[in-house]
C-alpha positions as CSV (number, residue, x, y, z in Angstrom):
1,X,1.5,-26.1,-3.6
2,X,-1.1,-24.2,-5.9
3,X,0.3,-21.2,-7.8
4,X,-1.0,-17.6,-7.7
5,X,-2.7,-18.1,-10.9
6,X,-4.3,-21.4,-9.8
7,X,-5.4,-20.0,-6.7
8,X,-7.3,-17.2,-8.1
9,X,-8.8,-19.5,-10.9
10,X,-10.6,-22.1,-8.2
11,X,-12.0,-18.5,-5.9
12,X,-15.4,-18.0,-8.1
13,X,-17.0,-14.1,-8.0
14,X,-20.3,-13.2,-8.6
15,X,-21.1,-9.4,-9.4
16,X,-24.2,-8.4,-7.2
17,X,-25.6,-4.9,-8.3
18,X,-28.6,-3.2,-6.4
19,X,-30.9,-1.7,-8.5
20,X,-33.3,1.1,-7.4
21,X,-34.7,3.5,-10.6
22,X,-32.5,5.1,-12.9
23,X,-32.9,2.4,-15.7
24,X,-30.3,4.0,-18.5
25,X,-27.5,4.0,-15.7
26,X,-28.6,0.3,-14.4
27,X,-28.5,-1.1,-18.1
28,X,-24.9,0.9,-19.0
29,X,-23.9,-0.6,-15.8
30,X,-24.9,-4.2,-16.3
31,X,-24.5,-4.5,-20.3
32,X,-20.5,-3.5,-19.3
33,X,-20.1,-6.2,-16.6
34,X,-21.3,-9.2,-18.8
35,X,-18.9,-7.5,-21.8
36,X,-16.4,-7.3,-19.6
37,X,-16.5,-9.6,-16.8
38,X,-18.3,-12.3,-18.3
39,X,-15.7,-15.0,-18.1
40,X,-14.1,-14.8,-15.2
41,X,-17.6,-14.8,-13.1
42,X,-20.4,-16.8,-12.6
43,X,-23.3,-15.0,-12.0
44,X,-24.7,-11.3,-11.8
45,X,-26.9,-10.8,-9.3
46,X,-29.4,-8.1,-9.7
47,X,-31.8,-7.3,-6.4
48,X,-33.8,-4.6,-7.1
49,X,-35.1,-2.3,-4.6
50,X,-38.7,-1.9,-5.3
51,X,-37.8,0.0,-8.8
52,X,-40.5,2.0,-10.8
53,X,-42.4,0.3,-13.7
54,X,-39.5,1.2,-16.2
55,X,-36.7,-0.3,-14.3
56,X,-38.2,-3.4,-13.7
57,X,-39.7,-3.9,-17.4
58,X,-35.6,-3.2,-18.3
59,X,-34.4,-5.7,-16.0
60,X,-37.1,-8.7,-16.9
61,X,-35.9,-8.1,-20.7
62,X,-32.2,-8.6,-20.0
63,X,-31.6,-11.2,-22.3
64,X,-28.3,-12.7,-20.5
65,X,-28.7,-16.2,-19.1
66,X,-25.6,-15.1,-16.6
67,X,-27.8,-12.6,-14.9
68,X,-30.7,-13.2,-11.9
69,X,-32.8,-10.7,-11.3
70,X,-34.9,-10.3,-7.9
71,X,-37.0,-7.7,-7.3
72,X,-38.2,-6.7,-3.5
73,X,-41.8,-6.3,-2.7
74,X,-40.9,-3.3,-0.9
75,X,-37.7,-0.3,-0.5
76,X,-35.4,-1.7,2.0
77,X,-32.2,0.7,1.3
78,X,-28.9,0.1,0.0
79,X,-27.4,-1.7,2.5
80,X,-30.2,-4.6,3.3
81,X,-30.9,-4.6,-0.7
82,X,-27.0,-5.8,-0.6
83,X,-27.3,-8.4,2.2
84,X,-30.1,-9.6,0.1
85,X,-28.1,-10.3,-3.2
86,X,-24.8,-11.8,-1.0
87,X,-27.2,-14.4,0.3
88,X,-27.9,-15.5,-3.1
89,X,-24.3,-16.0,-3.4
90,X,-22.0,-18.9,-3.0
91,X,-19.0,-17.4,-4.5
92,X,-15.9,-17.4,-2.6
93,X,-15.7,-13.4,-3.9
94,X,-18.5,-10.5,-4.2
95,X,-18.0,-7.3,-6.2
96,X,-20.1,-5.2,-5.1
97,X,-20.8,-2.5,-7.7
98,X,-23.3,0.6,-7.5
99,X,-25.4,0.9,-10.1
100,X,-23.9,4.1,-12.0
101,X,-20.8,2.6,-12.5
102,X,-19.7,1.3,-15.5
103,X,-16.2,-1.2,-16.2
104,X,-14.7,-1.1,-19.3
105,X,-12.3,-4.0,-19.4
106,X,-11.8,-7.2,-16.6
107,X,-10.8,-5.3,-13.9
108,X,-11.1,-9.4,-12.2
109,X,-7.6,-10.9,-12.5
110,X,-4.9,-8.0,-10.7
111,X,-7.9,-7.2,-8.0
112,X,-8.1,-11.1,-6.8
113,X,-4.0,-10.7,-7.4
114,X,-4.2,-8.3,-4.6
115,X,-6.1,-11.6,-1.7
116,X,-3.5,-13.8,-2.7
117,X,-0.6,-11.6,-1.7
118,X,-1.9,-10.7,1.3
119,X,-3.9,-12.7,3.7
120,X,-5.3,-10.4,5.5
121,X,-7.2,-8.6,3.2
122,X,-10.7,-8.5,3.1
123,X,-11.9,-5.7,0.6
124,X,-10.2,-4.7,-2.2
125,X,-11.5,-1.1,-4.6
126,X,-10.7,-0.1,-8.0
127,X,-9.6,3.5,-8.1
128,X,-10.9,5.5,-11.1
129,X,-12.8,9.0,-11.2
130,X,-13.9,9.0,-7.7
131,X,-10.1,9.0,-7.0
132,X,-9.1,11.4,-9.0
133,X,-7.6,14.0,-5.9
134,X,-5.2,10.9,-5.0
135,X,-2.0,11.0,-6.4
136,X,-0.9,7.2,-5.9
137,X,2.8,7.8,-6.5
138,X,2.9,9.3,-2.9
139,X,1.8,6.3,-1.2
140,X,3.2,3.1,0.0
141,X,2.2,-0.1,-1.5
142,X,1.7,-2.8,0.1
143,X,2.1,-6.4,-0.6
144,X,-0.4,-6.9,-3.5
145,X,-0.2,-3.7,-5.2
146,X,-2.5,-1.9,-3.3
147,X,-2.6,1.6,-1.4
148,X,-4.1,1.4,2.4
149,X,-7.4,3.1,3.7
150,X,-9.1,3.1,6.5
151,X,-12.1,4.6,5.1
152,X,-13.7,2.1,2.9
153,X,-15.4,4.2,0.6
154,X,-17.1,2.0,-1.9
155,X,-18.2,2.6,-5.4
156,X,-17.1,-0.8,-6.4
157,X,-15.9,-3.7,-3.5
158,X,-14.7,-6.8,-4.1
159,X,-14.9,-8.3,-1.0
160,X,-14.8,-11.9,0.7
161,X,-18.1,-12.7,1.0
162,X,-16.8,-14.8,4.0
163,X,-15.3,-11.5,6.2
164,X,-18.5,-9.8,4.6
165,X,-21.1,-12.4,6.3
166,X,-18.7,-12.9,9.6
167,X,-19.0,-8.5,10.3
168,X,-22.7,-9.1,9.4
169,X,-22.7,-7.5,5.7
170,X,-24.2,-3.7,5.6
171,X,-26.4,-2.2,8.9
172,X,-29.7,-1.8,7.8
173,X,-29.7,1.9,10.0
174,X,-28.0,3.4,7.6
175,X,-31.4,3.3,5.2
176,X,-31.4,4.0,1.8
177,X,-27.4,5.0,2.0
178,X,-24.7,6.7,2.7
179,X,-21.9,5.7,5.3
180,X,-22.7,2.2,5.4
181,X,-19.6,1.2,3.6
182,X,-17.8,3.3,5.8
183,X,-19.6,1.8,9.2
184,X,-18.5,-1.6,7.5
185,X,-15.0,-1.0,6.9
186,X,-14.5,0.4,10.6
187,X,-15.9,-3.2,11.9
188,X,-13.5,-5.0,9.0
189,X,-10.8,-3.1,11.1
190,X,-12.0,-4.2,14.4
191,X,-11.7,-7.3,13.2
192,X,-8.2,-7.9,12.4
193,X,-8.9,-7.1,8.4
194,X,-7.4,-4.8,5.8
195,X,-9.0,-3.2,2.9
196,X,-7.2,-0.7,0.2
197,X,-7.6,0.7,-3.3
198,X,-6.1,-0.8,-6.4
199,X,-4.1,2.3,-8.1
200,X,-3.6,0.3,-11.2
201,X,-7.2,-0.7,-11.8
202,X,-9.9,1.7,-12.8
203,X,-13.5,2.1,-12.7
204,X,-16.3,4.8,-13.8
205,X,-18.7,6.1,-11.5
206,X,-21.2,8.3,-12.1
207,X,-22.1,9.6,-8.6
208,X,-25.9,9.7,-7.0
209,X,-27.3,8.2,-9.7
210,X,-29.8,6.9,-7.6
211,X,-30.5,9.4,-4.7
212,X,-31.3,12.3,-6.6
213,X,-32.1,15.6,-4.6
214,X,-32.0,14.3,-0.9
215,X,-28.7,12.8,-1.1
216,X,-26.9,15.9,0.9
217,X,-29.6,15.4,4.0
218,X,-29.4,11.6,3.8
219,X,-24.9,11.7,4.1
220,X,-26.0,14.0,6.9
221,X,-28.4,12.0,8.5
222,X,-26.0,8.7,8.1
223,X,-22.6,10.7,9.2
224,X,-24.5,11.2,12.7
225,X,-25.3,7.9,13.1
226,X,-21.8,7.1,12.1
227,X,-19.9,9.6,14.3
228,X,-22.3,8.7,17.4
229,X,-21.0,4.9,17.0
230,X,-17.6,5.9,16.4
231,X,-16.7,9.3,18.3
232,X,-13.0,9.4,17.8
233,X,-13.1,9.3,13.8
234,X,-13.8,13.1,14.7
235,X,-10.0,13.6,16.2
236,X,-7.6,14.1,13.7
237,X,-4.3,15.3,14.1
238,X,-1.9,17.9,12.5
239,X,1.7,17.0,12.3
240,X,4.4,19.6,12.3
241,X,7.9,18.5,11.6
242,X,11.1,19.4,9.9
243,X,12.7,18.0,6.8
244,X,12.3,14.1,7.4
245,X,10.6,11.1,5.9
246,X,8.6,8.0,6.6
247,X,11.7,6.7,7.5
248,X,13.0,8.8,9.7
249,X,9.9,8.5,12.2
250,X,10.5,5.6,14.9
251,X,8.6,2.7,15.1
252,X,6.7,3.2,18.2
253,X,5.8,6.6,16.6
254,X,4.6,5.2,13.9
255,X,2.7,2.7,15.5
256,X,1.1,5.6,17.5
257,X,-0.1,7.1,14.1
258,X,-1.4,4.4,12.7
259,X,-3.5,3.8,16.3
260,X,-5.2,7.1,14.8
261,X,-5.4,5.6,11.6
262,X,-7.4,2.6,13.2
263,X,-9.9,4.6,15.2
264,X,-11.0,6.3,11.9
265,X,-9.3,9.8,12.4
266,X,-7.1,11.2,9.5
267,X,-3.5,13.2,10.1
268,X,-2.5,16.1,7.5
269,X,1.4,16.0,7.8
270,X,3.4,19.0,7.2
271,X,7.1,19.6,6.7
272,X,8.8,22.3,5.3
273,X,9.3,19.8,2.0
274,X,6.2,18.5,1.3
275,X,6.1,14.8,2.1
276,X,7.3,12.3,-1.0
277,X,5.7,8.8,1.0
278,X,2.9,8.6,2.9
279,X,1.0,5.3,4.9
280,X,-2.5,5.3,3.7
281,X,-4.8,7.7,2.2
282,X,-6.1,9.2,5.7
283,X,-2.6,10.6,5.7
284,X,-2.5,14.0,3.8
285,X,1.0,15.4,3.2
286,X,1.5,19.2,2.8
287,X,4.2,21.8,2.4
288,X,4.6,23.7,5.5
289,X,3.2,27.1,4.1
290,X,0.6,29.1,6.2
291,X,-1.8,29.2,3.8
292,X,-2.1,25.5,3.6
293,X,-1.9,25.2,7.4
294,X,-4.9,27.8,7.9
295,X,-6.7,25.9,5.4
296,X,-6.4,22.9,7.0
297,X,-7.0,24.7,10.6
298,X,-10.4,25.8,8.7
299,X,-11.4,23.0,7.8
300,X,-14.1,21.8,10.4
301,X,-16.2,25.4,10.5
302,X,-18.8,23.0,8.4
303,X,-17.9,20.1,9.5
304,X,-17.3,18.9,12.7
305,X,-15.7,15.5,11.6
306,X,-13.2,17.6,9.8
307,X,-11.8,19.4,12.8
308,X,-8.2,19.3,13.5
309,X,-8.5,18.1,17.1
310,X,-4.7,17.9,18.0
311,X,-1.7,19.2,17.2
312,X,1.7,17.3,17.4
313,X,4.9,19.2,16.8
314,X,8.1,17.3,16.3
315,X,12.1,18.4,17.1
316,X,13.5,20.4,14.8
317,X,10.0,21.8,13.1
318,X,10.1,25.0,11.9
319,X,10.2,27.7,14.5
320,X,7.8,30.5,13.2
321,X,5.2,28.1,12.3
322,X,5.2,26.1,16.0
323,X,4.9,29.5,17.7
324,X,2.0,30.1,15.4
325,X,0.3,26.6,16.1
326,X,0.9,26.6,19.8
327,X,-0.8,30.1,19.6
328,X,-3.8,28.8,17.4
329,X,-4.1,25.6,20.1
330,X,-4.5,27.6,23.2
331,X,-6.5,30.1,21.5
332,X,-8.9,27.3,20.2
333,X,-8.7,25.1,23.2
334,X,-6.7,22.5,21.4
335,X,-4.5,19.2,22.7
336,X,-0.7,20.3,21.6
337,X,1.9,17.8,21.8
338,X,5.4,18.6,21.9
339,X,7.7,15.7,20.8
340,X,10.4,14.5,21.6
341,X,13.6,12.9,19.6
342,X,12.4,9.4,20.5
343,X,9.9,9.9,17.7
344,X,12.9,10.3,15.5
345,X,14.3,6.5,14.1
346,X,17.8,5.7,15.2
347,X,19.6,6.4,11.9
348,X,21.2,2.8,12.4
349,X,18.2,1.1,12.3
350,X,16.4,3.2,9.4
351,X,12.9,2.0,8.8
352,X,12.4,0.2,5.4
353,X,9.4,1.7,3.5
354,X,8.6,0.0,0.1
């Protein structure tokens, strides 16, 4: 039987990297994957989105022999500027990078780490600045060294180009972009597929390099479309409970969170110590004090999607703060749950969390 290392060696990537303006940003982005990456890849793929004259004069002069550059006849958008470059490929992997980031070492060899130790796996995303409001040490790791999400928000992917193809790569409705890697994770999920971030692998991103001033009505535009396909990403839950952990909470129970986790919806957790291990980075853990908990309550006055839709309040929460959250759910019309000790583990059959 092959080893880890073997395996990884004999899965080929290619980088593919859509292009549309910003030329500095493109050629940062580029000259640090063939620094860094060159070795363990085998091609870059460039497909460039109807560029300006600058852009495309900067791409044709790329003097790497690792690095194919198309260029559309006309703007197609992020996501079908994507499918484009993946059907160039014929690598087993794809890392999918935007073209403001920048990688400044092999990032390669502990993210394909992270396939072999779980089959299941489909997408796999370095953390870095776009992560930095995540503190990794409160979540679980899973088999591969990675930290769950159901949101796959993608800066950088790699990704199977095989569970990529089979889901139908990006939706071309989500235009120029926004949400699309989003829309793609929730049919990865549908399909029996997991996706995380690497905590231990890092990555530079720039942000809107490419969007410029319409980004904020075109992650509007996209989050409608988004919402209207998937409706129940918009219920998310706050959970009330006393001093526990992870552990403590029965398996059905947790099975039932982790249904909310699948439908897109997030749950903010509070206990009167603040949570030391949570599941995935939809779940938000909090010290039960009322600011935070107003805060939270508040959340969805701009955003609908934010909206704490349900509240679920477990035995032995504290009392002040359940009166004040069964108040705040009749008040706004909100589902309350009362729980009972069956959502509690048997403390003989404690659940084993990594």
């Amino acid at each position: 039987m092959e080893n880890q290392g073997t395996q990884s060696a004999a899965k080929t990537v290619d980088v593919v990297i859509p292009v549309y303006n910003a030329p500095d940003l493109t050629k940062r982005c580029i000259d640090s994957v063939v620094t860094h990456l060159g070795q363990s890849i085998q091609r870059v793929l460039i497909q460039d989105d109807a560029s300006g004259h600058e852009t495309r004069e900067m791409l044709d002069r790329l003097p790497y022999a690792c690095v194919e550059v198309c260029h559309a006849e006309k703007n197609q958008g992020f996501g079908l500027t994507v499918n484009a470059a993946v059907s160039r490929s014929n690598a087993f992997y794809v890392l999918i990078l935007n073209s403001d980031t920048e990688v400044n070492r092999n990032i390669l060899p502990q993210l394909c780490a992270a396939f072999d130790a779980d089959g299941k796996l489909a997408a796999i995303i370095p953390a870095g600045n776009s992560y930095d409001n995540f503190d990794f040490s409160r979540y679980v790791l899973r088999e591969g060294i990675y930290v769950q999400t159901y949101y796959l928000r993608g800066h950088a992917i790699l990704i199977r180009r095989d569970a990529f193809l089979a889901v139908g790569g990006f939706d071309a409705a989500f235009g120029r972009g926004y949400y699309e890697d989003i829309d793609l994770g929730r049919r990865l999920d549908l399909n029996g597929w997991r996706f995380g971030v690497h905590p231990n692998v890092h990555i530079y991103h720039k942000g809107a390099g490419s969007f410029g001033e319409d980004r904020i009505q075109l992650a509007r535009r996209n989050r409608a479309v988004y919402l209207s396909r998937y409706p129940q990403a918009q219920q998310n839950v706050l959970l009330l409970s006393g001093n526990c952990t992870l552990a403590d909470f029965s398996e059905d129970f947790l099975a039932t969170i982790e249904q909310r986790f699948h439908a897109g919806s997030s749950v903010h957790w509070f206990s009167p110590v603040q949570p030391s291990r949570l599941i995935c980075l939809q779940m938000h853990g909090h010290a039960a004090r009322l600011r935070m908990l107003l805060k939270v309550l508040s959340r969805g006055w701009q955003r609908a999607d934010r909206r704490v839709t349900e509240i679920w309040v477990m035995p032995r929460a504290p009392f002040f703060l359940r009166l004040l959250l069964t108040a705040w759910a009749h008040w706004h019309g909100l589902k309350i749950l009362l729980l009972k000790e069956t959502a509690m583990q048997n403390p003989v059959t404690k659940l084993r969390v990594k």
